[in-house]
Structure formats: structure tokens, C-alpha cells
C-alpha positions in Angstrom: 0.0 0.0 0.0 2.6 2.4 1.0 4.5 1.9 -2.1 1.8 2.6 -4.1 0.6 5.5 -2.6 4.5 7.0 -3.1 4.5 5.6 -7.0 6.8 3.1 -6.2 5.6 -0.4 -7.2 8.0 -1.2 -9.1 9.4 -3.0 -5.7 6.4 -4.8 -3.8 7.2 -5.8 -0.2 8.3 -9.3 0.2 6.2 -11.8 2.7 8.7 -11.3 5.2 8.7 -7.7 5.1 5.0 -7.7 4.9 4.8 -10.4 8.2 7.3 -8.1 10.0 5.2 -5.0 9.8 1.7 -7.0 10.9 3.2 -8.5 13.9 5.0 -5.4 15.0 1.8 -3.1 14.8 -0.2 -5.7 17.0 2.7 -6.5 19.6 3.0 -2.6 20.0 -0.8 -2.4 20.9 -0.1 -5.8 23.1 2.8 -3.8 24.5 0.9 -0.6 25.6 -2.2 -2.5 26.5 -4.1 -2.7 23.7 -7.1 -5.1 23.7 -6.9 -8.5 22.3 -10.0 -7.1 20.1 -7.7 -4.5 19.0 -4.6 -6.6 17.9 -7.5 -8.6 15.7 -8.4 -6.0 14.0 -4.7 -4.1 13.5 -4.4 -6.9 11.6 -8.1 -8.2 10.0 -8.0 -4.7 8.8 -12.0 -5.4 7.7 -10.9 -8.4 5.4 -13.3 -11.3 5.4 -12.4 -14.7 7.3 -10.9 -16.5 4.7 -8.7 -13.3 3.8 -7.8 -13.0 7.3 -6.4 -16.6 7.4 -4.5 -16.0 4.3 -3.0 -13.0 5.6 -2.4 -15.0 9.5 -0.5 -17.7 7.6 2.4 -15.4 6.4 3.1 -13.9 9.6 4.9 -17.3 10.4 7.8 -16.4 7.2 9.0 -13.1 9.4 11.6 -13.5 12.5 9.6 -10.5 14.6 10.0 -11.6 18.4 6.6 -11.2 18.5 4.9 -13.4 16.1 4.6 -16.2 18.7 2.8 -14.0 21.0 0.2 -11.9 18.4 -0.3 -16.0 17.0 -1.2 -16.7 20.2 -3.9 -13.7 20.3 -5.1 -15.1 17.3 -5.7 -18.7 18.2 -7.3 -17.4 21.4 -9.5 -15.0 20.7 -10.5 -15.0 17.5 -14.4 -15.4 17.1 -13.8 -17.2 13.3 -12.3 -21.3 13.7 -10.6 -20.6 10.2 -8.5 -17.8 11.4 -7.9 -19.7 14.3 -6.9 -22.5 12.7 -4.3 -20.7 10.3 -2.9 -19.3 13.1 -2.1 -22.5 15.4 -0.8 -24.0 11.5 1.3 -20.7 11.5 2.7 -21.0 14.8 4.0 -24.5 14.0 5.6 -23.1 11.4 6.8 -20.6 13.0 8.7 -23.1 15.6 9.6 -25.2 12.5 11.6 -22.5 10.9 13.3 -21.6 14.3 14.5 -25.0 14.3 15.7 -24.4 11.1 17.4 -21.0 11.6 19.0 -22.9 14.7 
């Protein structure tokens, strides 16, 4: 979005990138007390379930040392079992590819 509000898509955001940027806008509301409602919808951003679960599974590709935690959020509170569900399949990835980064 931001690159295409500056005219710059030539470049669009890898998932990483993109995963880095969700996670750390919903573990700075988590930080400063923000509402597990809020940190759902920092990052549901009015996107329909199955979006939302599309969006859920990528956060597991950044290395934010948050993603465990706003996963967690996600798997907990969410009211929709899909998003849920990506987000426990997320955060096994997530532990997978720490394993892997050793």
C-alpha cells in the first residue's frame, strides 16, 4: 500500500517484510495494552475470514519476536475457527523454521 501511494511499485514488499510490519503493529498495541479485540483487527483490517487466514498464515515467514505471542492472540480470541486454525498452523511453522534458523 505504501509503495503505491508513493508511486513506487516497481518494488512490492516481500512476505517477510509484509509479516514483519503485521506482527509489530499488533505486539505494540499488546505492548501498551491494547485489547486483544484491537490486535484482531490491527491486523483483519476489515478483510473477510478466509482473507484474514490468508494474511495469518504469512506472519509465520518473518523472525519478529513477537509473532509467537500476536499468533497466540489469534488462536485465542479470534471469534472465526478458520483464522484460528491458520494461526495454530502458523505457529507450527513458526517453531519449525526456528528449528531451522538454529
Amino acid at each position: 500500500m505504501i509503495a503505491a501511494r508513493l508511486g513506487r511499485e516497481e518494488r512490492q514488499p516481500s512476505p517477510e517484510e509484509i509479516a514483519w510490519v503485521l506482527v509489530d503493529m499488533a505486539a505494540a498495541l499488546l505492548e501498551f495494552g491494547g485489547e486483544t479485540g484491537e490486535v484482531i483487527e490491527s491486523i483483519a483490517m476489515g478483510m473477510k475470514a478466509e482473507e484474514q487466514a490468508g494474511t495469518i498464515a504469512i506472519l509465520a515467514f518473518g523472525d519478529h519476536p513477537w509473532t509467537g505471542q500476536v499468533l497466540r492472540v489469534f488462536i485465542e480470541h479470534h471469534p472465526d475457527e478458520r483464522v484460528a486454525a491458520a494461526a495454530r498452523k502458523a505457529l507450527r511453522r513458526l517453531r519449525g523454521l526456528a528449528d531451522l534458523r538454529g
